[in-house]
C-alpha positions in Angstrom: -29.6 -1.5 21.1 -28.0 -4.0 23.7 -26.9 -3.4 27.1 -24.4 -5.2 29.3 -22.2 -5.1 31.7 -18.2 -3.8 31.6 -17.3 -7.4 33.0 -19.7 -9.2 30.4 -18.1 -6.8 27.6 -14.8 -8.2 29.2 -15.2 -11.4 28.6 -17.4 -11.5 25.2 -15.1 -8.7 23.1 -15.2 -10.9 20.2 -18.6 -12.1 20.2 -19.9 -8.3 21.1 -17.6 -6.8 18.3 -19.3 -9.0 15.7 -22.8 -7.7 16.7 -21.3 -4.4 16.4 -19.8 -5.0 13.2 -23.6 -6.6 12.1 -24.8 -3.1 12.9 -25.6 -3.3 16.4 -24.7 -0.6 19.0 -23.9 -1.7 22.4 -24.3 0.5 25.8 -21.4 -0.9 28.1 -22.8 -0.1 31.8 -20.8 -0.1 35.4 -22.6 -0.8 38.5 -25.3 0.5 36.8 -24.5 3.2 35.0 -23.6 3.8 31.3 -19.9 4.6 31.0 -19.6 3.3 26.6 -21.4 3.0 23.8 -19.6 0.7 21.4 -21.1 1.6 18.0 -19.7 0.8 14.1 -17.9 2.9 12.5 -19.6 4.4 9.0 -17.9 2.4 5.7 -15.8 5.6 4.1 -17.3 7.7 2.0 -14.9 7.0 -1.2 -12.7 3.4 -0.9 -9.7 3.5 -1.2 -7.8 3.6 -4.3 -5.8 -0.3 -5.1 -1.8 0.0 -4.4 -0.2 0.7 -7.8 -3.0 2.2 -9.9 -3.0 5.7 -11.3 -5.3 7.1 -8.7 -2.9 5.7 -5.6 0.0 6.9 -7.1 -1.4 10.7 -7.3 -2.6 10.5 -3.7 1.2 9.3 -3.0 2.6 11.8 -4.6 0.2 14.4 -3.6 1.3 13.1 0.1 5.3 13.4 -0.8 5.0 16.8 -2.2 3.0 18.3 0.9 5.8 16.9 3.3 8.7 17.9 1.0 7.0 21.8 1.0 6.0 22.0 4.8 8.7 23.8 6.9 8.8 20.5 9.7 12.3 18.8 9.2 12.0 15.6 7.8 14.8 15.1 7.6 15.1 15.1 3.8 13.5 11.9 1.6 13.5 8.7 3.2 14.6 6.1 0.8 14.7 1.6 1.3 18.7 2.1 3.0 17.7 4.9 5.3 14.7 2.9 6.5 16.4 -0.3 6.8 19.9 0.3 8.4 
């Protein structure tokens, strides 16, 4: 685990989010004391399904369905015209 400074963290976010992305967790401290811990994030537990297969398209419609049925106002289906006036 690495420790550094907020203004170190400031100036190194790329370099710093690599090492985290590599694995590493990183305490961010201020005047001394801890105030983050920048840690990575766990790979999902199923990927996600590719645009345009079988398995997308259920989880799209599956999403459609439960916003057509919930009482919030949608406003009705949003099709290409009403999103692109």
């Amino acid at each position: 685990m690495g420790v550094m400074t907020a203004r170190e963290f400031y100036l190194n976010k790329s370099k710093i989010l690599a090492r985290v992305e590599a694995g590493e967790t990183i305490d961010v401290t201020k005047h001394g004391r801890p105030v983050a811990r920048v840690t990575p994030v766990d790979a999902p537990s199923t990927p996600r399904p590719e645009r345009g297969t079988p398995e997308w398209q259920a989880a799209y419609d599956r999403m459609v369905r439960t916003m057509d049925e919930n009482s919030f106002n949608w406003g009705g289906r949003v099709n290409y015209a009403d999103k692109h006036e």
